[in-house]
TIKETI-926727 format. One line per 5 residues: number of its first residue (from 0); their letters; for each residue x, y, z of N, C-alpha, C. Coordinates in nm, 3 decimals, decimal comma. Layout:
NUM = A = X Y Z X Y Z X Y Z | ...
# end
This chain:
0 = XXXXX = 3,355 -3,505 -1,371 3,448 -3,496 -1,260 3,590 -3,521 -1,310 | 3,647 -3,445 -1,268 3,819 -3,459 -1,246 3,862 -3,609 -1,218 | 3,971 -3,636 -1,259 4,091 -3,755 -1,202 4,156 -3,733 -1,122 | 4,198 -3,575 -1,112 4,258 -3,527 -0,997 4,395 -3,494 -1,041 | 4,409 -3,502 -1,166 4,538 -3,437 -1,206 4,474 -3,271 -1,229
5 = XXXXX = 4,569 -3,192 -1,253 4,567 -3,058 -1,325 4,534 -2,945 -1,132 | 4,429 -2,850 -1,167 4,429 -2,775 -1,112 4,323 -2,804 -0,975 | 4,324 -2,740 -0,890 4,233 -2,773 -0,772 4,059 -2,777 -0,832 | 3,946 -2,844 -0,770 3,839 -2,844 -0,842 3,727 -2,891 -0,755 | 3,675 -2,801 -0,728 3,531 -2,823 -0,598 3,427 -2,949 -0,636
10 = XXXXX = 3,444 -2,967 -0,786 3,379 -3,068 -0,808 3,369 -3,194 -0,746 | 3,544 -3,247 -0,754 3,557 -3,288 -0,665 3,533 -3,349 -0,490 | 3,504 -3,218 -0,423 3,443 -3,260 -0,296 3,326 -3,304 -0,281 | 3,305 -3,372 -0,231 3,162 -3,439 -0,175 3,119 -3,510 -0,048 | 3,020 -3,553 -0,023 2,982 -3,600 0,113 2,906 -3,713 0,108
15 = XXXXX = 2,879 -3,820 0,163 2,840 -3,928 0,133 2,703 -3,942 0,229 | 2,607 -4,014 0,185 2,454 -4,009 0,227 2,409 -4,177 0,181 | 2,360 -4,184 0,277 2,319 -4,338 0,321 2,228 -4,396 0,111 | 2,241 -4,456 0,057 2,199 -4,516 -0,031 2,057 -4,529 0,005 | 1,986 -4,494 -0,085 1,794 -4,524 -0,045 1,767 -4,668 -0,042
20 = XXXXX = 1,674 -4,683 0,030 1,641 -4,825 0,045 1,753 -4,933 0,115 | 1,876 -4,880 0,181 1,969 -4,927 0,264 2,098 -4,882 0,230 | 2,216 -4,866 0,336 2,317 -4,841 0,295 2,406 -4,994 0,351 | 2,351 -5,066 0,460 2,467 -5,136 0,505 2,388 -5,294 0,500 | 2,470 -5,356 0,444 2,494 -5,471 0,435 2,569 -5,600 0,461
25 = XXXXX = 2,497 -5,694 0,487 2,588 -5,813 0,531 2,593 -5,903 0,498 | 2,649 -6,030 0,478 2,629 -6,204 0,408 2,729 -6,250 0,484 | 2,696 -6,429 0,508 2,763 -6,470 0,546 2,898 -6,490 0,487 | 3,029 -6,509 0,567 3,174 -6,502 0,510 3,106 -6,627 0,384 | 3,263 -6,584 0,343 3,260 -6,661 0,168 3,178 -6,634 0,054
30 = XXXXX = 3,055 -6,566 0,088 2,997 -6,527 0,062 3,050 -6,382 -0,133 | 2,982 -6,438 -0,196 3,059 -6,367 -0,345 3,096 -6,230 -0,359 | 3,181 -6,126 -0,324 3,116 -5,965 -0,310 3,168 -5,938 -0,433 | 3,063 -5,808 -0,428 3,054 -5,720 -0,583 3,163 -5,681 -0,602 | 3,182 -5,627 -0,715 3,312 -5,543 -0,779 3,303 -5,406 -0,903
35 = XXXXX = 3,180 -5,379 -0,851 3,172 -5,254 -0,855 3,056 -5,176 -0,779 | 3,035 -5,045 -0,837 2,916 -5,003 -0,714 2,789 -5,033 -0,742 | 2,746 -5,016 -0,867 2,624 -5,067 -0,946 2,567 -5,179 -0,909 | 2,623 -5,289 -0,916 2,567 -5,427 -0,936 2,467 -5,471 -0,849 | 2,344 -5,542 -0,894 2,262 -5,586 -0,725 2,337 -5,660 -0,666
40 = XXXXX = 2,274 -5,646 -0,499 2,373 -5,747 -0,434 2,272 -5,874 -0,425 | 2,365 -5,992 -0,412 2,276 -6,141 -0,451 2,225 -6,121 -0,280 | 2,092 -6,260 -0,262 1,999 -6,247 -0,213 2,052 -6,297 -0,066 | 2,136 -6,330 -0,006 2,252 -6,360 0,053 2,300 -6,255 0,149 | 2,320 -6,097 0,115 2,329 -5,962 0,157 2,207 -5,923 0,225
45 = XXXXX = 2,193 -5,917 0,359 2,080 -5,897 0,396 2,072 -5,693 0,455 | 1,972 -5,673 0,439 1,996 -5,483 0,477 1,981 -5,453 0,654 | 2,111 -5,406 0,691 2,111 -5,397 0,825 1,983 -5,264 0,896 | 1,921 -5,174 0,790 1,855 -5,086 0,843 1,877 -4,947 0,822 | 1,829 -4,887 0,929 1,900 -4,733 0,943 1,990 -4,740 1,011
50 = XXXXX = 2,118 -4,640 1,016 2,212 -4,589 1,094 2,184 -4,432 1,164 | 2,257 -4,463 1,257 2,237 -4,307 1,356 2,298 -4,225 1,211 | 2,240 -4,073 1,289 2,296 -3,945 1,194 2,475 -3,938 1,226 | 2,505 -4,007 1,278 2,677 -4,018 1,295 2,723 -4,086 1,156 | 2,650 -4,152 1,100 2,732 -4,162 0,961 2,775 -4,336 0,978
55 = XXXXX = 2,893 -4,304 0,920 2,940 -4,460 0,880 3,157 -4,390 0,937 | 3,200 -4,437 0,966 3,334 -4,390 1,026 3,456 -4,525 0,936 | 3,510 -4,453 0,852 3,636 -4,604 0,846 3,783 -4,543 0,918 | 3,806 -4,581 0,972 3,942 -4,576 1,081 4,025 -4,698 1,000 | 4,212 -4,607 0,974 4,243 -4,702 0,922 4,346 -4,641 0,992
60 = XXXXX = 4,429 -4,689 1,075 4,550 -4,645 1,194 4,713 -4,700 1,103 | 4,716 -4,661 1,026 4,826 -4,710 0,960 4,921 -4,572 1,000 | 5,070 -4,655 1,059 5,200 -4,543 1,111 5,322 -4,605 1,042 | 5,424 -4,503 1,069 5,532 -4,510 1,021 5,637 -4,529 1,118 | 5,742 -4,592 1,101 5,806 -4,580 1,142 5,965 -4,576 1,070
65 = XXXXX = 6,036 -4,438 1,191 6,164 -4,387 1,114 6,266 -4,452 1,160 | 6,410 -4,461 1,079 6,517 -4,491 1,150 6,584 -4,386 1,094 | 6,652 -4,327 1,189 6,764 -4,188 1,164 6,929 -4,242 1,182 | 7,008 -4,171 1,104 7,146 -4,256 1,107 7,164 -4,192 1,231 | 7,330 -4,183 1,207 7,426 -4,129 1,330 7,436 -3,963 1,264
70 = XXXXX = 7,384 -3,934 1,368 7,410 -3,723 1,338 7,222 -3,712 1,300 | 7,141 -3,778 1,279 6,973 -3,783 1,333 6,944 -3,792 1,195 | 7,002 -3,785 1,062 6,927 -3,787 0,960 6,846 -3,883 0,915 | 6,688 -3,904 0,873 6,625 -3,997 0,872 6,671 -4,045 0,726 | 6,726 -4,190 0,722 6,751 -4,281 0,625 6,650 -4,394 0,598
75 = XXXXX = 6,505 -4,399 0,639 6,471 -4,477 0,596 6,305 -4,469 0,686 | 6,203 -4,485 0,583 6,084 -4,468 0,640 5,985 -4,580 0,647 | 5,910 -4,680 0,718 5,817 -4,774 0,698 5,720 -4,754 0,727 | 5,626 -4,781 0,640 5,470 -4,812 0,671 5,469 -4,940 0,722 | 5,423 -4,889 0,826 5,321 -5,026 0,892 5,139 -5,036 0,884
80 = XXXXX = 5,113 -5,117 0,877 5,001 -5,138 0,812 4,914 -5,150 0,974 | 4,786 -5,090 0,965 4,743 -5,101 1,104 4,576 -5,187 1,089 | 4,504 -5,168 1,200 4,368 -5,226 1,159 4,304 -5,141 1,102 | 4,166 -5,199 1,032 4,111 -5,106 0,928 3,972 -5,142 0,979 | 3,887 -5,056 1,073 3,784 -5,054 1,106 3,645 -4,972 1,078
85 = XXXXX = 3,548 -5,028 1,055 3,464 -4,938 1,031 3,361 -4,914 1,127 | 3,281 -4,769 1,159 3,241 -4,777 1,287 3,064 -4,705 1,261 | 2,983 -4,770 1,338 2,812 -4,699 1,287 2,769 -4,739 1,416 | 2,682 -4,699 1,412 2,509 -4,736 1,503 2,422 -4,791 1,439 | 2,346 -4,918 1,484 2,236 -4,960 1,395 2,142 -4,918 1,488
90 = XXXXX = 2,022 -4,860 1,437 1,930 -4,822 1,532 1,817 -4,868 1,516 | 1,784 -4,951 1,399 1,671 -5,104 1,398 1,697 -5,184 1,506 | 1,671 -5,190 1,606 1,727 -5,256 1,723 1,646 -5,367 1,746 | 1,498 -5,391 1,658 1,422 -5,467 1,638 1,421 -5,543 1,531 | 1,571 -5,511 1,440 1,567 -5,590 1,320 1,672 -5,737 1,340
95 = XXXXX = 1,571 -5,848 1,294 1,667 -5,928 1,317 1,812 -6,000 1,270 | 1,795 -5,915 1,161 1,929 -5,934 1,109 2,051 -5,839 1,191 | 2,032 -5,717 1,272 2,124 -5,671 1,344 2,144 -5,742 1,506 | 2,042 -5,779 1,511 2,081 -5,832 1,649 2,169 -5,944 1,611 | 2,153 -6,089 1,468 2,223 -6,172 1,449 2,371 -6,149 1,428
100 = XXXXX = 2,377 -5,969 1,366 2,550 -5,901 1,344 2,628 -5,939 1,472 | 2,557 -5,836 1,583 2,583 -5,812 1,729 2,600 -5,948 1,822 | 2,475 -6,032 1,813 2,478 -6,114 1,871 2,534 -6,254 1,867 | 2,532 -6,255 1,714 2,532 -6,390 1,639 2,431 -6,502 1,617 | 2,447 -6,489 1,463 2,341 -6,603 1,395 2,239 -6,659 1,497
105 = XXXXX = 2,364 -6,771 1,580 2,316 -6,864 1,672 2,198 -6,813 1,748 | 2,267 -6,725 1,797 2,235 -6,654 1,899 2,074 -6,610 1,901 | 2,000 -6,589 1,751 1,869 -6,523 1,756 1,769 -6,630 1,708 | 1,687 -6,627 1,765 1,580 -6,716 1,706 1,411 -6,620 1,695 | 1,411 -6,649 1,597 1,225 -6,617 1,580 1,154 -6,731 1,573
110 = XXXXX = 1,009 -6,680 1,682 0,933 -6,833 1,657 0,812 -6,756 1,528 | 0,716 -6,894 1,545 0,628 -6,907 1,416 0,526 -6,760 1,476 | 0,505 -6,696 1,590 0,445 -6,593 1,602 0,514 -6,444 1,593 | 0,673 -6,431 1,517 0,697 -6,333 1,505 0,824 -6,305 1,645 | 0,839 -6,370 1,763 0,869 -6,289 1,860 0,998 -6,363 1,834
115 = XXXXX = 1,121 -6,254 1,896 1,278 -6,248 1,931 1,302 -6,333 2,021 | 1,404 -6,413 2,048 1,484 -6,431 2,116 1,641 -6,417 2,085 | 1,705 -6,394 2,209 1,836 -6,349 2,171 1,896 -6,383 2,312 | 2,019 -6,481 2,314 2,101 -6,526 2,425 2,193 -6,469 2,378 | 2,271 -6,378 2,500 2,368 -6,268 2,512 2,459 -6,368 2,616
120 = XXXXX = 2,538 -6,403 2,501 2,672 -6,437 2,590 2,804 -6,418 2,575 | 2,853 -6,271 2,584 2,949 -6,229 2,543 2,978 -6,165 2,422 | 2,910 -6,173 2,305 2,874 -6,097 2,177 2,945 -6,222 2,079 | 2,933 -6,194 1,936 2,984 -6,278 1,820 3,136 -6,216 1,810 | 3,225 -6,313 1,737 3,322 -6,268 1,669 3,293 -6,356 1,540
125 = XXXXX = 3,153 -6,347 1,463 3,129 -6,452 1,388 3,190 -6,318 1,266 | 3,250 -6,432 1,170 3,309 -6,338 1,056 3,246 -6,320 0,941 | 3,179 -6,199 0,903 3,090 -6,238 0,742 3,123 -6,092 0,657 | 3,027 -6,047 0,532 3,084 -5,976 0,475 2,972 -5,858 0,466 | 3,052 -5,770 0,456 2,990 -5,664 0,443 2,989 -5,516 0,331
130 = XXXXX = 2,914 -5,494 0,300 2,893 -5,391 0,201 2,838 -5,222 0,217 | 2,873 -5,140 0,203 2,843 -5,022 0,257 2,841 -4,941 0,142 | 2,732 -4,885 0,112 2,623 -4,827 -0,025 2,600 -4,662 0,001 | 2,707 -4,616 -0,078 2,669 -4,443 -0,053 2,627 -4,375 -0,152 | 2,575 -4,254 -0,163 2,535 -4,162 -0,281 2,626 -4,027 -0,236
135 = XXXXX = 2,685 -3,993 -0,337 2,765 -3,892 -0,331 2,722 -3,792 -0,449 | 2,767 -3,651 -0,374 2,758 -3,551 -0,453 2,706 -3,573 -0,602 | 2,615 -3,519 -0,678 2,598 -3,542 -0,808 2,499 -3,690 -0,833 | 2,473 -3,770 -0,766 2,408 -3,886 -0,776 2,559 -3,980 -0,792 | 2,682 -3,942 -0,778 2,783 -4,063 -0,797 2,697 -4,145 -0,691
140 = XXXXX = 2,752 -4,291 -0,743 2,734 -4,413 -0,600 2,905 -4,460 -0,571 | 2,913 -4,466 -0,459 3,024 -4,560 -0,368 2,974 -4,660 -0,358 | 3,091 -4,745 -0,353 3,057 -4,879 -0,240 3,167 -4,935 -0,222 | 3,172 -4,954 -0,045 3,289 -5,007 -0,038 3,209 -5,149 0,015 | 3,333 -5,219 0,019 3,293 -5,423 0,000 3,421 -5,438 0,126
145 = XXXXX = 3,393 -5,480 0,191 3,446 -5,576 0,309 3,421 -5,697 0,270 | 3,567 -5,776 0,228 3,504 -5,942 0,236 3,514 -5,991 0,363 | 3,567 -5,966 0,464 3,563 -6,040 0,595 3,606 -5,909 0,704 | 3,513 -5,963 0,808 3,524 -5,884 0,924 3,397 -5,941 1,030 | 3,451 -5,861 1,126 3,364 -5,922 1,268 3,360 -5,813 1,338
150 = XXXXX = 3,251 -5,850 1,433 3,216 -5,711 1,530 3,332 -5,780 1,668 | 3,394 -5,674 1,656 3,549 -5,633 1,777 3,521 -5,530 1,869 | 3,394 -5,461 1,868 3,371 -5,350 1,981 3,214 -5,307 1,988 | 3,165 -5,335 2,093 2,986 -5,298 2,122 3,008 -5,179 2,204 | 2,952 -5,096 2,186 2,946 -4,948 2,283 2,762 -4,979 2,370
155 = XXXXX = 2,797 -4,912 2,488 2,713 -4,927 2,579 2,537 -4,947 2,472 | 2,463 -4,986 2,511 2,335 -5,006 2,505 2,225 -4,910 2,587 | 2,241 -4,786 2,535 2,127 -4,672 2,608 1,974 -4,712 2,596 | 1,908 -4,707 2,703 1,758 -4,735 2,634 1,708 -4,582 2,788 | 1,668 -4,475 2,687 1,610 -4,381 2,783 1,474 -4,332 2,655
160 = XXXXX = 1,377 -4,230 2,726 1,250 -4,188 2,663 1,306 -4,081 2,511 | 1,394 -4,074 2,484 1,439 -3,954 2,390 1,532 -4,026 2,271 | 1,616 -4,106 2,286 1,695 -4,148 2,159 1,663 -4,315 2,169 | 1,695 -4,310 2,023 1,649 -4,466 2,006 1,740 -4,567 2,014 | 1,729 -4,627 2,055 1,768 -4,764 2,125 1,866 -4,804 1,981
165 = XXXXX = 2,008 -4,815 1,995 2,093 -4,887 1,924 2,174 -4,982 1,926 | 2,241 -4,997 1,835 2,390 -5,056 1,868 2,528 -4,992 1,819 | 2,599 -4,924 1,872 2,731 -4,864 1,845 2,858 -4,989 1,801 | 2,861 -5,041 1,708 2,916 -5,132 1,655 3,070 -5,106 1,597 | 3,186 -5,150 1,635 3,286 -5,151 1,564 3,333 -5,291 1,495
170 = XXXXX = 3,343 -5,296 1,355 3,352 -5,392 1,297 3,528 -5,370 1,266 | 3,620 -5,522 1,244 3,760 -5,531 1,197 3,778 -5,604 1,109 | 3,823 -5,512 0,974 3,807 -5,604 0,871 3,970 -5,710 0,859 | 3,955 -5,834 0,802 4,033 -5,894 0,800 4,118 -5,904 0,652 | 4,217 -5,881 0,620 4,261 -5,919 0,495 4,238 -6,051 0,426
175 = XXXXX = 4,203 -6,011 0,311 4,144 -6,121 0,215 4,290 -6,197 0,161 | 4,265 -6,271 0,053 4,414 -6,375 -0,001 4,478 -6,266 -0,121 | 4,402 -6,157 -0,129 4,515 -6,057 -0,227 4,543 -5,948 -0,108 | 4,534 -5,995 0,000 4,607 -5,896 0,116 4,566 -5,777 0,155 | 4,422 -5,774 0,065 4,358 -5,614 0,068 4,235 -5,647 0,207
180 = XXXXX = 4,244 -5,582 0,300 4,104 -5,495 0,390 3,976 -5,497 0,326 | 3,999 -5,377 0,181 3,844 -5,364 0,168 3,876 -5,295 0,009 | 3,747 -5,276 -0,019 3,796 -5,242 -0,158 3,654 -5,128 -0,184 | 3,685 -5,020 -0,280 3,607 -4,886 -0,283 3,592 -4,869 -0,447 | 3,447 -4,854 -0,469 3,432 -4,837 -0,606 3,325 -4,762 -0,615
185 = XXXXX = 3,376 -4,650 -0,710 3,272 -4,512 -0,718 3,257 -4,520 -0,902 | 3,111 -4,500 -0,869 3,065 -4,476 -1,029 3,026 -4,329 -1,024 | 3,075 -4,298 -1,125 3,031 -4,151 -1,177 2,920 -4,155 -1,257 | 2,843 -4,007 -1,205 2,669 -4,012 -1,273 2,724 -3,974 -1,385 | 2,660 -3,994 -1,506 2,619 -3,937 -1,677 2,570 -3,788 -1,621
# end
């Protein structure tokens, strides 16, 4: 693959597909994250499941703003830095590590026979970390690493005879102490 200098190169494009054996991941905040895409994740990262065929969404709303002199010429341009969200469906709706995302830790209990409980009171803004595991074009792997973020948006809860029961989750990642959101590391296949 290209660096992306020189001439245009299809190689280049690609599409990203859920990592086998899980793509999304979570640990509690503080929690150590990887720094590259390879590495296992320690035992700490628990696997949130499947996601709907909608994918994985990162929304990053970053705008500018202009100031134009006198006679309209623009003299000066700023980035403003916006939230950086990432957006899925978990559709293990029976797994208990997603209801603890959604609901919070507290919030879920299993007894010694296997069965759920879950007190819904208002949802978590509990903050932990998260990891998101792709395979791209060629066998490359992604992974992007969220060290902190929280679920900031639940989309309705459908339960009808035809689609499966999820959670439409928007997570907001928080800047870490080097000021970064999130961080993206792609290994290229041999």
């Amino acid at each position: 693959m290209s660096n992306g200098t020189g001439n245009n190169n299809a190689a280049n494009v690609t599409a990203g597909k859920p990592k086998i054996g899980g793509a999304v991941f979570r640990a509690p905040k503080g929690t150590a994250v990887p720094t590259d895409a390879t590495s296992e994740l320690g035992a700490a990262f628990k696997c949130l499941g499947y996601c709907s065929q909608d994918g994985l969404t990162n929304g990053n709303d970053q705008s500018s703003n202009s100031t134009s002199a006198w006679g309209g010429d623009v003299v000066l341009n700023m980035l403003t830095a916006g939230a950086d969200t990432f957006v899925f469906a978990l559709i293990e709706s029976m797994n208990t590590e997603v209801l603890k995302m959604v609901y919070g830790t507290d919030n879920v209990t299993v007894d010694n026979s296997g069965d759920i409980s879950v007190a819904v009171n208002g949802g978590s803004d509990e903050e932990a970390v998260y990891v998101f595991d792709l395979i791209l074009k060629g066998g490359a792997l992604k992974r992007i690493v969220v060290p902190c973020a929280s679920v900031t948006a639940l989309g309705e809860i459908v339960y009808n005879d035809s689609d499966p029961v999820g959670y439409n989750v928007t997570l907001t990642a928080v800047n870490d102490s080097a000021g970064n959101s999130h961080y993206e590391y792609i290994h290229l296949a041999a």
